[in-house]
N, C-alpha and C positions, 0 to 999 in steps of 0.2 A: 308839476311840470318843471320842477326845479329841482331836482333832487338832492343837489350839494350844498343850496341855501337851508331847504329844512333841515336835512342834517345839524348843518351849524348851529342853527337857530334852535332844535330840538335839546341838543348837548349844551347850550347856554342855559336854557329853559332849565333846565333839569339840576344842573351846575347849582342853581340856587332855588333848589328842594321845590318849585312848581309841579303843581298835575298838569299835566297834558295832556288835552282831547284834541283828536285828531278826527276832521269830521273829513269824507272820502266814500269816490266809487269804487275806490280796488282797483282802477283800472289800469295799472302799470305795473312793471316787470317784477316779477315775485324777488327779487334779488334787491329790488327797493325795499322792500316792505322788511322783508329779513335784517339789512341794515338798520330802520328805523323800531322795530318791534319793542326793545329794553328800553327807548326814551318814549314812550307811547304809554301814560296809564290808561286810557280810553279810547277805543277806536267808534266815530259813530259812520257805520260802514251802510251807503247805500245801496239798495237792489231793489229795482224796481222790477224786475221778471226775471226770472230763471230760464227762459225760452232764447238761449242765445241766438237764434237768428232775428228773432222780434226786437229783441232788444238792439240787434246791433242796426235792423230797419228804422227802427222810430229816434235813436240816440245815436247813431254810432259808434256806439261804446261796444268792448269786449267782452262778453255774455262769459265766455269758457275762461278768459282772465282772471274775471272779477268771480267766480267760484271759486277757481284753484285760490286766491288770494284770501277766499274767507276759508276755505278748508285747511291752509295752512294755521289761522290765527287758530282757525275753532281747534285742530286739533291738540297746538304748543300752547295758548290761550284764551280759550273759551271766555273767560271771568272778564274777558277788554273789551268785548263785541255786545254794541247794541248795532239790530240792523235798522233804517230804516228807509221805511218803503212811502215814498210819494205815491195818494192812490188818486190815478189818472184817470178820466172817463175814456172809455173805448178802447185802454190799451194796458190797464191792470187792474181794473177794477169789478172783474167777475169772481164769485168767491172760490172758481177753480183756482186761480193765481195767487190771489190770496192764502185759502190754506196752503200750497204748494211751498211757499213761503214760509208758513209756517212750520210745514215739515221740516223744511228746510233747515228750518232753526232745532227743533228738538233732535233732529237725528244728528246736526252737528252740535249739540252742549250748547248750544247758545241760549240764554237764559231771558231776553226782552228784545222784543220787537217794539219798534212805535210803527200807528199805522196814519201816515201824515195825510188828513182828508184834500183833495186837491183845491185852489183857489186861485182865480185868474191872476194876482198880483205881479204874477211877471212877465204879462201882455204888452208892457212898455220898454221893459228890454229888448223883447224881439225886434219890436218896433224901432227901437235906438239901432241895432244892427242892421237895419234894414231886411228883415227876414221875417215872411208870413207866421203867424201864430195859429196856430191851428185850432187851438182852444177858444176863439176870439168870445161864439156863444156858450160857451159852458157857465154856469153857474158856481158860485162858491157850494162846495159839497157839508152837507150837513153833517156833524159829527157823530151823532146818532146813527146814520149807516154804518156806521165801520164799529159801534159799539158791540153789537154781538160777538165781534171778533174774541172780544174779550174773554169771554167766557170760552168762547173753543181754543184759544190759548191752553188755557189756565187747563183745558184735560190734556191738555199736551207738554203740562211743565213749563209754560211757558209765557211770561208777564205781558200781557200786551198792551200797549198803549194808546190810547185817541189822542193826536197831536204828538207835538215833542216838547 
C-alpha cells in the first residue's frame, strides 16, 4: 500500500547485493508489480481461490487482479513465484480448489506450491480490530490432510509443500 516506500526500500536492498523475497497477494495495479519485478528475487505470491467472486466475498481482495498479476510474473518469470495458499475450512479446502490451484500452477510454469494447513492463531487479531472471526471453532488442521497433495503435484510437475 505504499508503493513509493517499497520501491526505495527495494533499490537500497539490492544496492548492497541482498535477495529479496517479497511475500504478497497480487492485489494491486499491474503497473506496480512491473516496476518492482528486477528488484524482486522471490515473490511468495498468495491465492487462496481462483473463484474471483468468492474470493472477493470472504477477502475483499481482487480475484481477476491478483491472476492477471501472477500471469504476468509466470509468463516474464516463472523461476520468482512460489504460490501460497492458506487452506481454510469452508472456503478452500475442498480438493476441487485445491487441484484448481494447482493447475493453476503447472499451466502457468510455476514450479512450487506450499499448501499452508489453516490454524486459529489469528483469532486475537480479529479480536484486537474489533471484528468477528469466523473461525472462532475451527480446529488447528492437521498436516497430513493436505499431504496427498503432494503426490498429485508432483504428476503435475509440480513441488508441493505442507507448510511454508
Amino acid at each position: 500500500m505504499q508503493p513509493e516506500g517499497l520501491k526505495a526500500l527495494l533499490k537500497k536492498l539490492k544496492a548492497q547485493s541482498l535477495h529479496v523475497t517479497l511475500e504478497t497477494t497480487g492485489s494491486y495495479a499491474p503497473a506496480m508489480l512491473r516496476e518492482v519485478v528486477d528488484d524482486v528475487d522471490l515473490f511468495l505470491m498468495d491465492l487462496k481461490h481462483l473463484d474471483a467472486g468468492k474470493l472477493n466475498d470472504i477477502t475483499g481482495g481482487n480475484g481477476e487482479l491478483v491472476v492477471a498479476n501472477f500471469r504476468y510474473l509466470a509468463k516474464n518469470h516463472p523461476e520468482k513465484i512460489v504460490i501460497r495458499m492458506p487452506v481454510i475450512p469452508g472456503f478452500n479446502d475442498e480438493s476441487e480448489t485445491i487441484e484448481a490451484v494447482l493447475d493453476f500452477a503447472a499451466s502457468n510454469h510455476i514450479q512450487e506450491v506450499d499448501l499452508l494447513p489453516f490454524h486459529p492463531l489469528g483469532a486475537s487479531k480479529w479480536k484486537n480490530l474489533g471484528r468477528p472471526y469466523a473461525y472462532e471453532k475451527e480446529k488447528m488442521m492437521e498436516k497430513q490432510k493436505l499431504e496427498p497433495y503432494i503426490e498429485t503435484g508432483a504428476k503435475k510437475s509440480v513441488k508441493v509443500r505442507v507448510g511454508g
